[in-house]
C-alpha positions as CSV (number, residue, x, y, z in Angstrom):
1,X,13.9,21.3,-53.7
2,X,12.8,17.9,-55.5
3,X,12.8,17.2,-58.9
4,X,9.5,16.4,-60.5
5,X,11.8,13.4,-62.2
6,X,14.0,11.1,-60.7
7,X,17.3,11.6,-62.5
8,X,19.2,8.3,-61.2
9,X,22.4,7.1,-62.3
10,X,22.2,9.8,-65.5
11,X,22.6,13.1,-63.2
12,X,26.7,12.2,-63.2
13,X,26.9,12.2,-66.3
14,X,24.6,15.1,-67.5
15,X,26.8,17.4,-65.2
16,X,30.0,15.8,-66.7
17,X,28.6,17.0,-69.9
18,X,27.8,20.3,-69.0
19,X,31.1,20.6,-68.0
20,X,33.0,19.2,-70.8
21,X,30.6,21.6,-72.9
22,X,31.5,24.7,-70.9
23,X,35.3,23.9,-70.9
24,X,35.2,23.6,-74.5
25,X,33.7,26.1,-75.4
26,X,35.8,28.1,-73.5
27,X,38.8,26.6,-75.5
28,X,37.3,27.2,-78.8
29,X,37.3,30.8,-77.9
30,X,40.9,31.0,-76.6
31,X,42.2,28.7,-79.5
32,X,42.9,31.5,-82.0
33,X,44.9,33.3,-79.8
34,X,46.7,30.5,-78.6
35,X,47.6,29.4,-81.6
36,X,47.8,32.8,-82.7
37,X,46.0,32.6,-86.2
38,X,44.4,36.0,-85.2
39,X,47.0,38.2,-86.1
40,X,48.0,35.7,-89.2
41,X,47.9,37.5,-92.7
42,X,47.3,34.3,-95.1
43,X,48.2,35.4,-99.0
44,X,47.2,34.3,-101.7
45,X,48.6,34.9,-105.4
46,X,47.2,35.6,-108.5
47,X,47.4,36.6,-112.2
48,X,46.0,39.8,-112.6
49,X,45.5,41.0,-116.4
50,X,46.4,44.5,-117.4
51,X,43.4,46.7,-118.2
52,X,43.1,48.9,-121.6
53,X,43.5,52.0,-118.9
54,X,46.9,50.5,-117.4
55,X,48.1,49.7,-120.3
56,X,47.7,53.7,-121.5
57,X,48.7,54.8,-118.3
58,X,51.9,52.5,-118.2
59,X,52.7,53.1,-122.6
60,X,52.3,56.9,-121.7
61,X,54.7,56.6,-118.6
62,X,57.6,54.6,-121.1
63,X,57.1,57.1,-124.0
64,X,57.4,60.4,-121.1
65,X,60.8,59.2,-119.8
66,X,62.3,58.7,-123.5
67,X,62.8,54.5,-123.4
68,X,64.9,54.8,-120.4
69,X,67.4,56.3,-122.0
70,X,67.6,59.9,-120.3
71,X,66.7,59.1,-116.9
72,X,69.5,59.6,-114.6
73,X,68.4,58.0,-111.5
74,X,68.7,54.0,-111.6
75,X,65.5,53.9,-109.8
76,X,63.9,55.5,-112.7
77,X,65.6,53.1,-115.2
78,X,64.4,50.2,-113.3
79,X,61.4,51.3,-112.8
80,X,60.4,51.5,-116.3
81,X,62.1,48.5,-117.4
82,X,59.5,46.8,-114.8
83,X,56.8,48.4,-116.6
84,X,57.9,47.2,-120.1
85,X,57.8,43.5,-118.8
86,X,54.4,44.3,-117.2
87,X,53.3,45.6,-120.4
88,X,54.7,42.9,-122.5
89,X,54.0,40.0,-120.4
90,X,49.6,41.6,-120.2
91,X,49.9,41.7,-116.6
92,X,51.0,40.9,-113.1
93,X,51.8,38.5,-110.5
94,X,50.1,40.1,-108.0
95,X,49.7,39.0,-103.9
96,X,46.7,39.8,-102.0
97,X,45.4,39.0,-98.2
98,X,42.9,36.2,-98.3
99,X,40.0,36.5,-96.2
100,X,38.5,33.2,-97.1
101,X,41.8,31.8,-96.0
102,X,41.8,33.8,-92.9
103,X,38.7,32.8,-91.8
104,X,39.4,28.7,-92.6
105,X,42.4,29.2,-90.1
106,X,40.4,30.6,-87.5
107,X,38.2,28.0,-87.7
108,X,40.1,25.1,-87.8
109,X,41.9,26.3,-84.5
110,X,38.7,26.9,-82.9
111,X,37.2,23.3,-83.8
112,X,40.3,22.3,-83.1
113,X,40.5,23.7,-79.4
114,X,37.1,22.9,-78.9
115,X,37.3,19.1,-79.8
116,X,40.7,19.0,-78.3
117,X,39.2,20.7,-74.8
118,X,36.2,18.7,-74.8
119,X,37.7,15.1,-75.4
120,X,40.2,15.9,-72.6
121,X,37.2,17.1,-69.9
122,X,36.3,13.2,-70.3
123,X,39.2,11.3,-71.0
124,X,41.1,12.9,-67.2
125,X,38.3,12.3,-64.8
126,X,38.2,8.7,-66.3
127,X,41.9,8.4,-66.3
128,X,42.1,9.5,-62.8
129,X,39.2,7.6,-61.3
130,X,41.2,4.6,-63.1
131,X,44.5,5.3,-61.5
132,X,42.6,5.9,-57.6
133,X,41.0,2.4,-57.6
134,X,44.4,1.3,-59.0
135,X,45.8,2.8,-56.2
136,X,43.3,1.6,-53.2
137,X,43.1,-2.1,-55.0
């Protein structure tokens, strides 16, 4: 069947388009897992003050095992001598999974796949059209 519009020279290179879309798209979607920033757990660390509730809970924790001194495990000892530097230092150094930082890798290997993908759907059919006239000349 005719189209109402006579297409020309530009129906080549509409379909080369649609291709190069399709195969990039494509990419994009497999990038993550090629790259495998799916199953990536990006950290982050932070600062993370001591509220008037720890501190209680921790002061009442030091005072129930005696300073340290009584406690036979080493575990125990250690333990609390952690939770006196917490409680002098007003905090923690604490690391956390980043979602924001998930999701930037993600992306970034998903543009990157896609851009990657699509640039290469029209940089081999020119490459090889190049090398068969070389090759006939």
């Amino acid at each position: 069947m005719p189209t109402p519009f006579h297409l020309g020279r530009w129906a080549g290179d509409m379909r080369q388009w649609k291709i190069a879309l399709s195969l990039a798209i494509a990419g994009a979607a497999a990038a993550p897992f090629l790259f495998g920033t799916w199953k990536m757990r990006p950290m982050s660390n932070g600062w993370v003050p001591l509220t008037a509730q720890e501190r209680e809970n921790i002061s009442s924790h030091i005072d129930g095992t005696d300073n340290r001194q009584k406690t036979a495990s080493d575990i125990a000892k250690i333990t609390c001598v952690m939770l006196q530097q917490e409680l002098a230092d007003g905090g923690e150094f604490r690391t956390y999974l980043s979602g924001p930082k998930y999701v930037a890798w993600n992306a970034a290997a998903t543009a990157s796949g896609f851009f990657v993908v699509f640039g290469l759907a029209f940089l081999l059919p020119a490459l090889v059209r190049r090398y068969w006239k070389w090759l006939n000349a």
